[in-house]
Structures are given as structure tokens and as C-alpha cells.
C-alpha positions in Angstrom: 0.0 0.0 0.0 1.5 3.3 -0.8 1.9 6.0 2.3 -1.5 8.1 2.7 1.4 10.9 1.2 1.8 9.5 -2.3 -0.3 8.0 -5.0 -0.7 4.5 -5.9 1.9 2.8 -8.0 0.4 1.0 -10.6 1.8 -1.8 -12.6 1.4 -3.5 -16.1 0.0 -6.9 -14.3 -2.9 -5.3 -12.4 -3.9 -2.8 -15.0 -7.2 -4.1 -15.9 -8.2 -5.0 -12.5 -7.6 -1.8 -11.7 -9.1 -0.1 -14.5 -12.3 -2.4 -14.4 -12.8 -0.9 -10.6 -16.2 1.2 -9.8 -14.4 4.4 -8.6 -12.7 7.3 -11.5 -9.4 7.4 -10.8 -6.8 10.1 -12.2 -3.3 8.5 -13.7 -0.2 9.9 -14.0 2.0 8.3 -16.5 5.5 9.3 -16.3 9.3 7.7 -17.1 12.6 8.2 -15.2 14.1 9.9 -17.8 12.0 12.5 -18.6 13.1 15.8 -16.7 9.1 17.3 -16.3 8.0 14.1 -14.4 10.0 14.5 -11.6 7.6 17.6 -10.7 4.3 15.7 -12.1 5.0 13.0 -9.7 5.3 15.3 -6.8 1.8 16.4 -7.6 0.3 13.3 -8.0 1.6 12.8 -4.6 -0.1 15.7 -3.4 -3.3 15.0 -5.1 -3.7 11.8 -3.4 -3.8 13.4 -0.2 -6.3 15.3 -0.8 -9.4 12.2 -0.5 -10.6 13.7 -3.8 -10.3 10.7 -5.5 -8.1 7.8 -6.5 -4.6 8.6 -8.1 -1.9 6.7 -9.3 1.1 6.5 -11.2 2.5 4.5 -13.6 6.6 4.1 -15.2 5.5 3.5 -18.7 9.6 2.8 -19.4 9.0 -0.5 -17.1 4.6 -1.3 -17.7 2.2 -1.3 -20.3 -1.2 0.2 -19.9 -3.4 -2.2 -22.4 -5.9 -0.3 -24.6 -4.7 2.9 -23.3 -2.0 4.2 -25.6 0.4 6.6 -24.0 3.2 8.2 -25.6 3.8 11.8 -24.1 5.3 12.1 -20.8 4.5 13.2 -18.5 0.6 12.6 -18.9 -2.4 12.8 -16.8 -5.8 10.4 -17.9 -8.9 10.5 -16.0 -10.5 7.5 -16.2 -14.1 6.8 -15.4 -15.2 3.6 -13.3 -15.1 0.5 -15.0 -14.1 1.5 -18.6 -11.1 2.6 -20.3 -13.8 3.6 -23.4 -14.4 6.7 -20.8 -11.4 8.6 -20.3 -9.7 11.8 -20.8 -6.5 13.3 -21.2 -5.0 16.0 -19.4 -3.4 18.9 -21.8 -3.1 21.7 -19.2 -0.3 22.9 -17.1 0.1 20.3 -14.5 -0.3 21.6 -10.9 -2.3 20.4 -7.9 -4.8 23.6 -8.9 -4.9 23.3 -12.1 -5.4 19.3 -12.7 -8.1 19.2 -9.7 -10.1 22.1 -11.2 -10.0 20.1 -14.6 -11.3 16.5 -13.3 -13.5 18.1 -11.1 -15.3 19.3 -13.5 -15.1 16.7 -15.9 -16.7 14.4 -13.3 -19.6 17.0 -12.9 -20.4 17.0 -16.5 -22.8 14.2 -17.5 -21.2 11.6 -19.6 -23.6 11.7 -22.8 -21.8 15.3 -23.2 -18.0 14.1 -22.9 
């Protein structure tokens, strides 16, 4: 389990039990060697602290995240419960503020809309 201070590390082997779960969760997908993820990852962190809802993060250099296609790093995906068919990704400057003001209201918007 990860410390209540940092998100959830994810890996390739229980990606789609975790995807497949009934709660949205928000993703960070990141690699060692890119400079920007070092920051990304210290917000993740701090977004899981705040009981808003389920974050993780995942080294795409060492896991695969099947039927979800990554290739920018750092990225953020929102995915909704039990479906990788619902998510969205992140374009937006990412900071605690900015990436909880963003899923926040995508998970207030009715999913016929998205």
C-alpha cells in the first residue's frame, strides 16, 4: 500500500483489475528519464492526499497500460469507473490547482456530453 502521502503505483500486471474498478481514478504516467516528471510526480503525490479521489502513477519505461495508448510524458488520464472507453486526457499545465479544477469538472459534466 502506498503511504497516505503518495499515489498509488500502478503496474502492467494489475492494469485491468484496476481499470475495471467502480471508482474514477486520475493517472499519472510518467518515465525516469524525462526531466518534467519529476515535478508531475510530486503532484500526483499531493493530489492523493487530498481524498478527492483515487490517483496513481505508472513508469511507462518498465509497464504497459493495455488499450490505453500513451506516448507523451508526462501525462495525466482521468479515467471513469469501469471503462477505459471513458477517459480523458489532461493537456493543461500540470499543478495540484490546475489538474483538480480540470477533473472536477469533468466528473460534474454528464457523460452523454464528454
Amino acid at each position: 500500500l502506498p503511504s497516505p502521502h503518495e499515489a498509488r503505483v500502478v503496474v502492467g500486471s494489475e492494469w485491468s483489475e484496476f481499470v475495471s474498478s467502480d471508482s474514477s481514478k486520475l493517472v499519472l504516467f510518467y518515465t525516469p528519464w524525462c526531466r518534467y516528471c519529476t515535478s508531475a510526480i510530486e503532484v500526483a503525490d499531493q493530489l492523493a492526499t487530498q481524498d478527492f479521489m483515487l490517483v496513481a502513477k505508472m513508469d511507462k519505461s518498465r509497464n504497459d497500460s493495455p488499450g490505453l495508448p500513451v506516448d507523451t510524458f508526462p501525462s495525466v488520464v482521468l479515467i471513469f469507473p469501469k471503462s477505459l472507453s471513458g477517459h480523458a486526457k489532461y493537456t493543461g499545465p500540470i499543478t495540484v490547482d490546475a489538474v483538480t479544477e480540470w477533473a472536477t469538472a469533468l466528473l460534474n459534466t454528464p457523460r452523454e456530453e464528454l
